[in-house]
Each structure stands twice: as structure tokens, then as C-alpha cells.
C-alpha positions as CSV (number, residue, x, y, z in Angstrom):
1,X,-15.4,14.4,-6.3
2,X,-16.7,12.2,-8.7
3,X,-19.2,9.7,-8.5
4,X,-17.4,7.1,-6.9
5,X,-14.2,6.1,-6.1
6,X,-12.5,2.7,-5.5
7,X,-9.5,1.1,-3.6
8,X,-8.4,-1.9,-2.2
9,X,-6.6,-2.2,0.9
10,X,-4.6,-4.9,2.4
11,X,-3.2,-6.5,5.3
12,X,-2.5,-9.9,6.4
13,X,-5.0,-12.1,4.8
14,X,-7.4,-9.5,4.8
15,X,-8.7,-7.9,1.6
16,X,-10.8,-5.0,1.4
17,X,-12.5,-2.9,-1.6
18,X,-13.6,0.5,-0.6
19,X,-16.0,2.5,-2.7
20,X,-16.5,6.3,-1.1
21,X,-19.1,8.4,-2.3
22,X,-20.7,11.6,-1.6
23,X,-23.3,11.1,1.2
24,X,-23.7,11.8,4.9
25,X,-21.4,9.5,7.2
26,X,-23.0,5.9,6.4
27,X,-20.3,3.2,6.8
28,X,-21.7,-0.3,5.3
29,X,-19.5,-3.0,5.7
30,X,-20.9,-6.7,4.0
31,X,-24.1,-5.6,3.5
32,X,-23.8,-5.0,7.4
33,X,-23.8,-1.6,9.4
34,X,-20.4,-1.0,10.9
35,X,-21.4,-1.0,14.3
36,X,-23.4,-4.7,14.0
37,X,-19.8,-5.7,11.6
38,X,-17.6,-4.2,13.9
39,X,-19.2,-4.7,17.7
40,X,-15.4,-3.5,19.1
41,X,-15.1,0.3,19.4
42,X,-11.1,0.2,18.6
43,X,-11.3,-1.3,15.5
44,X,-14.0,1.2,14.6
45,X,-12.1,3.9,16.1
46,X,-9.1,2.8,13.2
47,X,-11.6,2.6,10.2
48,X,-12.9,6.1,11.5
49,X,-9.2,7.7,11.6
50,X,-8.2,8.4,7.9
51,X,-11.6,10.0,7.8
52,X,-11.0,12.1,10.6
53,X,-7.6,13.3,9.3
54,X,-9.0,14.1,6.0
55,X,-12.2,15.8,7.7
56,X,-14.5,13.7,5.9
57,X,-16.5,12.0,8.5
58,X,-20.4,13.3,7.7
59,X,-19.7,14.2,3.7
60,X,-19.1,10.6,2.5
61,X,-20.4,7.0,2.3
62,X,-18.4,4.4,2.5
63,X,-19.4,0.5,0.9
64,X,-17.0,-2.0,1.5
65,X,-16.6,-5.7,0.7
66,X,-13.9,-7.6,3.3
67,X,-12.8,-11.0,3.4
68,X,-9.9,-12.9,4.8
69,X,-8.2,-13.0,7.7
70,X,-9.9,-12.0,11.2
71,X,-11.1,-9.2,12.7
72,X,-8.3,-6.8,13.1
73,X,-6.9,-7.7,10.0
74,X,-9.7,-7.0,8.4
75,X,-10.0,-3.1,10.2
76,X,-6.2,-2.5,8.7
77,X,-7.5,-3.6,5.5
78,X,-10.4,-1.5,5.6
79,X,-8.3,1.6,6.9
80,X,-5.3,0.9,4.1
81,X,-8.1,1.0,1.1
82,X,-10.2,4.3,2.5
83,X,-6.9,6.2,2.9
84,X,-6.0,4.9,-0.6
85,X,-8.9,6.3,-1.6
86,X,-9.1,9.4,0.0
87,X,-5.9,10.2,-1.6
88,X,-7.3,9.9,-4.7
89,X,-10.1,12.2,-4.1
């Protein structure tokens, strides 16, 4: 994989850009980790899923911006751009 690479995913009001990087499983959503961003385990359990599927849960970081929209809009946003972007890789 290259450096980085970069998606946006949407849904609803919700816009999400996704950068995924080599690394070791970090997740930082707004400057925020995703467990203080994201304090409900089923919308963490769909941002973890394209991951899963692509068995790429400890060998990449993942920085994404998010606006728009509430909370569950948001997580489909999120999940839309990484799977974007895991296509690309």
C-alpha cells in the first residue's frame, strides 16, 4: 500500500473523509479516539466491519474528519468512505 489513501463516504447529511494508512489498529475520529467519539458499541461495531471483512483490523490507521448529520449517520458515512478505501488498496 502506499502512503496513504483517501475516500469520502456518505450518508444522510453526514460526510466523512477517511485517510487509511499503514499502522497498528488506531481509529481517530475528530481529533478524538473512537471510543470517547463513538461511546455506543453498535455504531463502533459498523465502522469496525469493512475492516473485519477485509482482515485489516491491527495493520492500518484510520484518520477521519465527520460532519453533518447525527450519530448514526455519521457511523454509515464513516463505514461507506473506509470501504471505499479499502477497495482501493
Amino acid at each position: 500500500m502506499s502512503d496513504q489513501v483517501y475516500s469520502t463516504g456518505r450518508r444522510k447529511e453526514s460526510i466523512a473523509r477517511v485517510w487509511v494508512s499503514n499502522g497498528t489498529g488506531n481509529i481517530t475520529i475528530n481529533k478524538k479516539n473512537i471510543d470517547d467519539y463513538f461511546p455506543d458499541k453498535a455504531l463502533r461495531m459498523i465502522i469496525n466491519q469493512p475492516l473485519e471483512v477485509a482482515k485489516k483490523t491491527d495493520s492500518v490507521d484510520l484518520r477521519i474528519t465527520v460532519l453533518g448529520g447525527g450519530l448514526s449517520g455519521q457511523a454509515g458515512a464513516i463505514k461507506h468512505g473506509l470501504s471505499r478505501a479499502l477497495t482501493k488498496i
